[in-house]
C-alpha positions in Angstrom: -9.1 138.5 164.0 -11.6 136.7 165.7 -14.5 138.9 167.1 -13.1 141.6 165.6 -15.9 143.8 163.5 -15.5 143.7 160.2 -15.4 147.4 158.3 -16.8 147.5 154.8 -17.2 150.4 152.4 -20.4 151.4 151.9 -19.2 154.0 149.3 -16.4 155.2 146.9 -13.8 157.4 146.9 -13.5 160.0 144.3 -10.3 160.0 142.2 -8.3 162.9 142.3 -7.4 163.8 138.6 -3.9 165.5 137.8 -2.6 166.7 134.8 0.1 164.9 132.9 3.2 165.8 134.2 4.0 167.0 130.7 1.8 168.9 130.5 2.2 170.6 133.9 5.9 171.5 132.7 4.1 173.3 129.6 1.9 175.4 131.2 5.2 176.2 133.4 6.7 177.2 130.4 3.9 179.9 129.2 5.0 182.7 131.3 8.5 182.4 130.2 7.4 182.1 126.4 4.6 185.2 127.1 8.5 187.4 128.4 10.3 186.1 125.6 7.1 187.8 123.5 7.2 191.0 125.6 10.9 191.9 124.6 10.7 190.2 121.3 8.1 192.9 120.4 10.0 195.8 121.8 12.9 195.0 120.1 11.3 194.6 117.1 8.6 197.1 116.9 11.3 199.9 117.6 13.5 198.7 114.1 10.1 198.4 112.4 8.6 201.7 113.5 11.7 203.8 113.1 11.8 202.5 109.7 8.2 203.1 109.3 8.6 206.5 110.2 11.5 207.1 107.7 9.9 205.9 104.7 6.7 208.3 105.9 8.9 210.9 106.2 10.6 210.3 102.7 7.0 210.4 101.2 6.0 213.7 102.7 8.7 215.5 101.4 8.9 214.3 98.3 5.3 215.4 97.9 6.2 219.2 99.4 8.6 219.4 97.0 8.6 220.2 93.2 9.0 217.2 91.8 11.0 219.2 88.9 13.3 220.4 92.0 14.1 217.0 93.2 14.5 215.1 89.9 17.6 214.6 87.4 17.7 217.4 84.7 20.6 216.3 81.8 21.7 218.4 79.1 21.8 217.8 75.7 24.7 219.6 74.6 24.2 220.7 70.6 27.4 220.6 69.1 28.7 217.4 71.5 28.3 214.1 68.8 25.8 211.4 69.7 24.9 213.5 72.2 21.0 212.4 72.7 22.1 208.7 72.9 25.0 209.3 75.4 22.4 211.4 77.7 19.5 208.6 77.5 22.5 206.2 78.7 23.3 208.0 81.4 19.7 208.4 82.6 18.8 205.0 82.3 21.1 203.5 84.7 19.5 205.5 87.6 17.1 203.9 89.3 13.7 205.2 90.7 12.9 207.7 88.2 9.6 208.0 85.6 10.6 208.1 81.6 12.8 211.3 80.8 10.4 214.4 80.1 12.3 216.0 77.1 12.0 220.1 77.4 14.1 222.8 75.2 13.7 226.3 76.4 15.5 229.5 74.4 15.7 233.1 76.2 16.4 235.5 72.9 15.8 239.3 73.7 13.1 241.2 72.6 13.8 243.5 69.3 11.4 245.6 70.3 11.4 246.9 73.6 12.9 250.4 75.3 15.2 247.9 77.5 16.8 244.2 77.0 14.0 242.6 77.9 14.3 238.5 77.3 11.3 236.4 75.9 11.6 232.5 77.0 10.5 230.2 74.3 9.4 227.1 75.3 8.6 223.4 74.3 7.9 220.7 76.9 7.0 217.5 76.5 3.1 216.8 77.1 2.4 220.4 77.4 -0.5 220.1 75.0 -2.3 218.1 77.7 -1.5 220.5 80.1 -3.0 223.8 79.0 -6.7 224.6 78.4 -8.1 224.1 75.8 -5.8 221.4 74.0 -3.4 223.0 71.9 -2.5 221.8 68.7 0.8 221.3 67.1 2.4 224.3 66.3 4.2 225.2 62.9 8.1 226.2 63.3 7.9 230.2 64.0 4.6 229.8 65.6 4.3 230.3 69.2 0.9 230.1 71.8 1.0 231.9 74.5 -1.4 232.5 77.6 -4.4 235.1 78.3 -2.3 236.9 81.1 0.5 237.2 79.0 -1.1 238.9 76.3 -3.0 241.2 78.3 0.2 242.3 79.9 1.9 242.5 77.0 -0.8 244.1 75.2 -1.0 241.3 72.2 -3.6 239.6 70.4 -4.1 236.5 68.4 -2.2 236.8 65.3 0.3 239.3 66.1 4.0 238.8 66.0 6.7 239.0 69.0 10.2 240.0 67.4 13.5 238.8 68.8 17.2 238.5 67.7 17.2 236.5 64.9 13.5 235.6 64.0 9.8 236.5 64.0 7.2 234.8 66.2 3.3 234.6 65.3 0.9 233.9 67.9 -0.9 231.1 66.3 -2.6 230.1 69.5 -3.6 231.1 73.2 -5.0 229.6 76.5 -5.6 230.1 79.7 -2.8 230.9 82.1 -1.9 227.6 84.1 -3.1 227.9 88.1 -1.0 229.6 90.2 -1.9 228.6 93.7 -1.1 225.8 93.8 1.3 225.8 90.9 0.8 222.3 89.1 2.9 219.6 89.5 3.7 220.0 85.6 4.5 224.0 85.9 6.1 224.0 89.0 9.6 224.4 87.6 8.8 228.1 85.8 7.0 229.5 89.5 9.2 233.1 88.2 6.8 232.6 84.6 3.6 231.9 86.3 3.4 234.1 89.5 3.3 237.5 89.9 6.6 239.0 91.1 5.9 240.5 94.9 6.9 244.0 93.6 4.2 244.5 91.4 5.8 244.3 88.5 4.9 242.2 85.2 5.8 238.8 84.9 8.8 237.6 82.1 6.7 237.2 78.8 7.0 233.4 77.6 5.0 231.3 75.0 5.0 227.5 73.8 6.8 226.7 70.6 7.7 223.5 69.0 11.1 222.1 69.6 12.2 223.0 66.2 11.5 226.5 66.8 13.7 226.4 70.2 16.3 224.8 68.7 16.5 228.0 65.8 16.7 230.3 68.3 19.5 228.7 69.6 17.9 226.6 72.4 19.2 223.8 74.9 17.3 220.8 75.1 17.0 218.5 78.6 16.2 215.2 79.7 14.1 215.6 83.2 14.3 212.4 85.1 11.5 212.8 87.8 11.4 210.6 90.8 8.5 207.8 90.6 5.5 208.7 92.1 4.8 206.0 94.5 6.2 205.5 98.1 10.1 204.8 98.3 12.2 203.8 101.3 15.6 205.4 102.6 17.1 202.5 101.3 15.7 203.3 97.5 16.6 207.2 98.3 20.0 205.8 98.7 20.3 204.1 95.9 18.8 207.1 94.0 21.7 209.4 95.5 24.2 207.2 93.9 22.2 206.9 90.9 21.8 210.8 90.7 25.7 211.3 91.9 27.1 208.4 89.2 24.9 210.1 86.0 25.9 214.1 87.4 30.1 212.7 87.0 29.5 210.8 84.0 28.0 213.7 82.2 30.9 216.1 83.5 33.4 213.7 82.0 31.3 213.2 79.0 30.7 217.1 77.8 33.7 218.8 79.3 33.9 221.8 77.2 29.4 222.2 76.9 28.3 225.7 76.9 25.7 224.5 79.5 26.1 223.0 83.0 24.4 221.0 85.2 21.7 222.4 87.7 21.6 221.8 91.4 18.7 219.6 92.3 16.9 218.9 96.0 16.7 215.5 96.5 20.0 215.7 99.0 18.0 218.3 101.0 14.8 216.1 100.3 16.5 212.9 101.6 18.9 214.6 104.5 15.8 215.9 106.1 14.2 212.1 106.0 17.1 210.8 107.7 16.9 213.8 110.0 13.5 212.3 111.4 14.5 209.1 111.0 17.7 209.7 113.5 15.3 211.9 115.6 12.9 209.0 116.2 15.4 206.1 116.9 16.9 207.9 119.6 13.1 209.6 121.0 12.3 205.5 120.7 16.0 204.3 123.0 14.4 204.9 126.3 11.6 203.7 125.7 12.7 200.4 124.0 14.9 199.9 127.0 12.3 200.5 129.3 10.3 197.9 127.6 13.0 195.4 127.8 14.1 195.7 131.1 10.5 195.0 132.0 10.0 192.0 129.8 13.5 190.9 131.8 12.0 191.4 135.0 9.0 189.5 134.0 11.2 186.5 132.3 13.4 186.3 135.5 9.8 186.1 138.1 9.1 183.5 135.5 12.2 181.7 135.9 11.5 181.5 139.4 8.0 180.3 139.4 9.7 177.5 136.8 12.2 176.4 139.3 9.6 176.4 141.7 7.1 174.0 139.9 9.8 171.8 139.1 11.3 171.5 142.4 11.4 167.8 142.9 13.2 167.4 140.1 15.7 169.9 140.3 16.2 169.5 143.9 16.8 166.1 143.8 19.8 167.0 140.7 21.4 169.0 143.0 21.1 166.6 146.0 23.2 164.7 143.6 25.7 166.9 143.2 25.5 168.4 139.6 27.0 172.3 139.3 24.5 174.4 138.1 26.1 174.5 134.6 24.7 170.5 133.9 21.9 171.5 135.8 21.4 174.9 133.0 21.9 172.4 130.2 19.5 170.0 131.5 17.0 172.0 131.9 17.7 174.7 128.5 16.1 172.4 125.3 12.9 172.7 126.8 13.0 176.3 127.3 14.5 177.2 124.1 11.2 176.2 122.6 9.6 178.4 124.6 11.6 181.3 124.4 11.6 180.7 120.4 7.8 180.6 119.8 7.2 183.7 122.4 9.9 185.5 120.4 9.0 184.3 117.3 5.0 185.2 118.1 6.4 188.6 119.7 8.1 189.6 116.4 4.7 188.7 114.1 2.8 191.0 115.7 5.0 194.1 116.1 5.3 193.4 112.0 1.6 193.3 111.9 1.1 196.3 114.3 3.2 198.6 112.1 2.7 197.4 109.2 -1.3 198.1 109.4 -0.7 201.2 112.0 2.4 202.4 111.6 3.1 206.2 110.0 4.0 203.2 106.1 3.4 200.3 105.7 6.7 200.7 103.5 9.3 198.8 105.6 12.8 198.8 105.1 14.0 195.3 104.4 17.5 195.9 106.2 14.8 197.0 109.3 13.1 193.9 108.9 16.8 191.7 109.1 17.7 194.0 111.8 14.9 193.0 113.5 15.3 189.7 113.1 18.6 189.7 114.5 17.9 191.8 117.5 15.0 189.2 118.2 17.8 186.2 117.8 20.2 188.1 119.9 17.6 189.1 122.9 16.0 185.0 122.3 19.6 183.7 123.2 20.5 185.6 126.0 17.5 185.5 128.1 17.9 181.4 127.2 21.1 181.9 129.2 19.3 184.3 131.8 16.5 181.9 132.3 18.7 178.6 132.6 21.5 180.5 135.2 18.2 181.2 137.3 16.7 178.3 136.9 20.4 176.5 138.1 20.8 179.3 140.3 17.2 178.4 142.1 17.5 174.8 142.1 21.3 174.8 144.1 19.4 176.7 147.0 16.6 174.3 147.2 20.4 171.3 148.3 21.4 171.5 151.5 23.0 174.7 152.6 26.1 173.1 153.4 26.0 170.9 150.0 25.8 174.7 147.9 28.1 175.7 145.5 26.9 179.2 145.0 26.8 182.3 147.3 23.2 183.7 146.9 24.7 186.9 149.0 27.5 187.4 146.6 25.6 187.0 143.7 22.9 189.8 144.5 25.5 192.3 145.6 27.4 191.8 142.3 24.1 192.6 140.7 23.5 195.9 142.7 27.4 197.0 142.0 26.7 196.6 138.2 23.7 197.9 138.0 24.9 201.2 140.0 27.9 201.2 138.0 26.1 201.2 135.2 23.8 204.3 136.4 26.9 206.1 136.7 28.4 205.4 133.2 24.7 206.2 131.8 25.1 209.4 133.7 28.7 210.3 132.4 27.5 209.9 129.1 24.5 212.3 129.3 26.5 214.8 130.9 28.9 214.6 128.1 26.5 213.9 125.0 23.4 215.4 126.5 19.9 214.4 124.9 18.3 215.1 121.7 19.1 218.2 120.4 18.2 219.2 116.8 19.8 221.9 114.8 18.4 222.5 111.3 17.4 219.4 110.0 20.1 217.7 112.3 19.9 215.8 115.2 22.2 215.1 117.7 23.2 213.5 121.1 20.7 211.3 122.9 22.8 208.0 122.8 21.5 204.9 124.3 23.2 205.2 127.8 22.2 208.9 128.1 18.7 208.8 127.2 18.3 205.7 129.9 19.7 207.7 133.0 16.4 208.1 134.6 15.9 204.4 134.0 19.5 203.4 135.2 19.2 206.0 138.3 16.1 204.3 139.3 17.5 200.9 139.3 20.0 201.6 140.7 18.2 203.5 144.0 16.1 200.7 143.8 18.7 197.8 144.6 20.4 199.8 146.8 17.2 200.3 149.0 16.2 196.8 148.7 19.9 195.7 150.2 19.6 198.0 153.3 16.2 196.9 154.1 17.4 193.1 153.6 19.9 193.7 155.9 17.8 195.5 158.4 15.5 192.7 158.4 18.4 190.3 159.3 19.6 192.2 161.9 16.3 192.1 163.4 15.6 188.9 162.9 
């Protein structure tokens, strides 16, 4: 326009830079994948730590108990045929045990004493490594026998102990194995080595050679002992049935031996592993749940806050008119890939955590494929969760005459569920109780009852933040 000043720029404006929208959408996506991770790691860690715990538990007492007391002890009947070769058949079919320790032991009286006094002959396999000094073989009627025992008997090198049926010469001694502790190798004669409480002597006993048992009319035994090296409850298992399957074989095998089969501890050895292992899954429930609830309360603010940042979009889909189903399945691949890597990222590091931290590193594998299921499970419901609130959020931001879904309804659904659920949790406590242990037992302390205080707080909770909603609308 003529005579009109002209306006130039004397300068330039600064660009405004954005992120990609793409990539705007990711970082929307982080705290849903960082919930996913939360509960993913609860979920996980509580499988992997009670398992954890168990194997630890296993360990400790196997190591508190003799592992003669624990471990398979076969007889070789004498006068059974093939009896050796049936018996190292039976023994090797079990699993978890060391190479059968072959022992003979004989208990002929003395022929020389005021009262029927026995003398236990032994001969155990490696017992010439276990003695100081070294003992050497022995001759059949030879016998060595230990300082203590002399003195209380009232011996010497080179004298003979009579009993039924044959002469004994003490052809060697040594010193009298430790008694507190009792080795691992002795601790299946404790009534040989230690002093009786009531002052009295101890039952005299010397080493022989197996020949020498087996004249005196002797029983020889295969002692399968439990491998020395950690074990899980699924291995003890699997030793049970080992133990159980060789025990019923031999009965069938030898019904008519003279000799029977002992009584061993591993039941009470394994039934008071599984006794902690019980007694830590259910001290665990309450606090897994706690954990997960959390970790949903987290996912659904994050499910929010994604709705939020994606509003254009969303709004203008339900503008449109698409239910919230298509608008859930619109908007669920991109989440599951989220919720996939947090839960995938969640269950690495409660692996790692107890693995390096935990009571063993000795994890079940059925823990670790329970674990991965519960992970699964939890990653495919909170991809429902998040998508329903994602839908759920985008048909409010349509017109309120255009909306499909009563917010009002939907949130007093969730209050009645959750106090229902307080009182079912409540039911069940009163009825079960919690923990309780008797023996090496434990019982009660279910899910539902060991979550009350959780459930009762929710449940206070939502009913408090209803009455002050409506308060605030009746005000307003």
């Amino acid at each position: 326009m003529a005579g009109s000043p002209s306006i130039r720029a004397t300068g330039s404006i600064p660009s405004v830079r954005r992120l990609p929208r793409t990539s705007e959408g990711l970082i929307a996506l982080v705290p849903v994948g960082v919930a996913a991770l939360l509960i993913a790691f609860c979920l996980a860690g509580a499988q992997l730590y009670a398992s954890s715990a168990g194997s630890a538990a296993l360990d400790t007492q196997l190591d508190e108990t003799c592992r003669s007391a624990s471990a398979l002890v076969l007889p070789i009947p004498s006068e059974a045929a093939r009896a050796e070769q049936r018996v190292a058949e039976m023994g090797a079919a079990v699993p978890f045990v060391d190479p059968p320790r072959r022992s003979s032991i004989a208990t002929p009286y003395l022929s020389e004493s005021a009262f029927p006094r026995r003398f236990t002959v032994l001969a155990i396999e490696g017992v010439d490594r276990n003695v100081t000094p070294v003992l050497q073989p022995l001759a059949t009627g030879e016998i060595a026998m230990s300082d203590a025992i002399l003195r209380e008997m009232g011996l010497q090198m080179g004298d003979t102990v009579s009993v039924d049926g044959a002469d004994l010469r003490i052809a060697q001694r040594f010193e009298h194995p430790p008694i507190d502790p009792v080795p691992s190798f002795w601790c299946a004669y404790p009534d040989l080595l230690v002093p009786p409480p009531s002052g009295d002597l101890r039952p005299p006993w010397g080493l022989a050679s197996p020949e020498t048992v087996a004249a005196l009319g002797g029983t020889a035994y295969n002692e399968y002992r439990v491998v020395d090296q950690p074990l899980t409850l699924t291995d003890a298992a699997a030793l049970r049935t080992g133990y159980a399957e060789a025990t019923a074989e031999w009965t069938s095998s030898f019904p008519r031996a003279e000799v029977g089969l002992e009584r061993n501890e591993l039941e009470r050895v394994v039934g008071r592993a599984v006794a902690v292992l019980t007694t830590v899954e259910r001290n665990l429930a309450p606090v897994t749940l706690t954990g997960v609830v959390a970790g949903t309360i987290v996912l659904l603010a994050a499910s929010v806050l994604l709705a939020r940042d994606r509003h254009r979009e969303l709004r203008l889909l339900a503008v449109r008119g698409m239910p919230p189903p298509r608008i859930a399945w619109h908007v669920a691949p991109r989440l599951a890939g989220a919720i996939a890597a947090g839960s995938v990222v969640g269950w690495l590091i409660a692996w790692s955590v107890i693995s390096v931290f935990g009571p063993s590193s000795n994890l079940e594998p059925a823990a670790m494929v329970r674990s991965v299921a519960w992970v699964v499970g939890a990653a495919a419901l909170a991809l429902v969760l998040v998508a329903g609130v994602v839908a759920f959020v985008a048909d409010g931001f349509a017109d309120a005459r255009a909306r499909r879904v009563h917010h009002r309804w939907v949130g007093i659904a969730g209050v009645v569920a959750v106090v229902l659920l307080a009182g079912v949790a409540f039911r069940s406590l009163d009825r079960d109780g919690g923990v309780r242990t008797f023996g090496v037992e434990s019982r009660g302390g279910n899910l539902l009852a060991m979550g009350f205080p959780l459930f009762a707080l929710l449940a206070v909770m939502a009913v408090v933040s209803v009455a002050l909603i409506a308060y605030a609308v009746l005000v307003a």
